[in-house]
C-alpha positions in Angstrom: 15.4 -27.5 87.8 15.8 -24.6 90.5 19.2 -24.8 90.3 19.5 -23.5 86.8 16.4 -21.2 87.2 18.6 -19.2 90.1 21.7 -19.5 88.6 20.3 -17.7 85.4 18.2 -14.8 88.2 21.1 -14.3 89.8 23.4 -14.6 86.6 26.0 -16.7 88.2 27.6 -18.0 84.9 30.8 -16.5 83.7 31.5 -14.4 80.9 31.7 -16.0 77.7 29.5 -18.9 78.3 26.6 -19.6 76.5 24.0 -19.3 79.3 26.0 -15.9 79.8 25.5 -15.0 75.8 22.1 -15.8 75.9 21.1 -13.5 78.7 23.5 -11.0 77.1 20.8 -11.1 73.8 17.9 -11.2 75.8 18.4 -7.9 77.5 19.6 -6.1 74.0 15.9 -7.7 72.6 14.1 -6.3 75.2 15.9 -3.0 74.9 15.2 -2.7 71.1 12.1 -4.3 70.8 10.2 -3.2 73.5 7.2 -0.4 72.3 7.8 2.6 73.5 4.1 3.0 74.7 5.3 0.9 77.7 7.8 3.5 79.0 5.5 6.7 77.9 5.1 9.0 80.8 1.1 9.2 81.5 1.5 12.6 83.6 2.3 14.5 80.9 -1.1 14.2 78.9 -3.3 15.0 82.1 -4.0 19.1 81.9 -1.9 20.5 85.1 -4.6 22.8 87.8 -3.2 25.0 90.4 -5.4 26.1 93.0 -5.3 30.1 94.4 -6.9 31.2 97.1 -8.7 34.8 97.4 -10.1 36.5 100.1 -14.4 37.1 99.9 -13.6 40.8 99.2 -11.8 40.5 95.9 -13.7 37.6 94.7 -16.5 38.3 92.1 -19.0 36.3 90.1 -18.9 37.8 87.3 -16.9 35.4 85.2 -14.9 38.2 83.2 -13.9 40.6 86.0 -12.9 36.9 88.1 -11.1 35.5 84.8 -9.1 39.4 84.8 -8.2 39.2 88.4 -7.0 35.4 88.8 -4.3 36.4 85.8 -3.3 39.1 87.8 -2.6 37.0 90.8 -1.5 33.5 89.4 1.0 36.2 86.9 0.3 33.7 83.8 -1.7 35.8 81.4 -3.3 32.3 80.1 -4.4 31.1 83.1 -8.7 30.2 83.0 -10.6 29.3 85.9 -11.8 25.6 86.1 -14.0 25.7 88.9 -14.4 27.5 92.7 -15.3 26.4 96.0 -16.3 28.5 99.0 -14.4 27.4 102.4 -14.6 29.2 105.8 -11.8 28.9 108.2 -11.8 28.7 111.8 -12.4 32.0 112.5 -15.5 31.6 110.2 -14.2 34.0 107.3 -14.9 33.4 104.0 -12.4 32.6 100.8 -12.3 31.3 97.9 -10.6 28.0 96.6 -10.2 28.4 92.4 -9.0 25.8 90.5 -6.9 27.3 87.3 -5.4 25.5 84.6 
């Protein structure tokens, strides 16, 4: 029973032969009928973010001089702020990580 099993994995038979035929058929089946939900690319339907950094001086928190600036530096005139997050780096200055879809 192995033998066959292997034989047909690692298509050993020769062209022409039915075991060859029937493997033939089984790939054009799965080619045709397989749903095209299966090979769908998920990535596409989740919303792409970039993140910007900004120095502490030209951050602000009002939303519509913020939303203003951030187009100006990301240079997409759509661009909309998702959400922020303060950081310090090592020297202990203050930025600001936006999130901008």
């Amino acid at each position: 029973m192995a033998n066959p099993i292997k034989n047909f994995i690692l298509w050993t038979h020769e062209r022409g032969t039915w075991q060859y035929d029937v493997f033939c058929l089984l790939i054009v089946a799965f080619i045709f009928l397989t749903p095209k939900a299966w090979f769908e690319k998920r990535e596409r339907l989740a919303t792409q973010t970039a993140r910007l950094i900004v120095k502490d001086q030209d951050f602000s928190l009002e939303k519509n001089e913020m939303q203003k600036r951030v187009r100006e530096l990301s240079g997409n005139p759509n661009a909309e702020i998702t959400d922020f997050h303060e950081k310090r780096d090592s020297s202990g200055e203050t930025f600001y990580e936006i999130e901008i879809r």
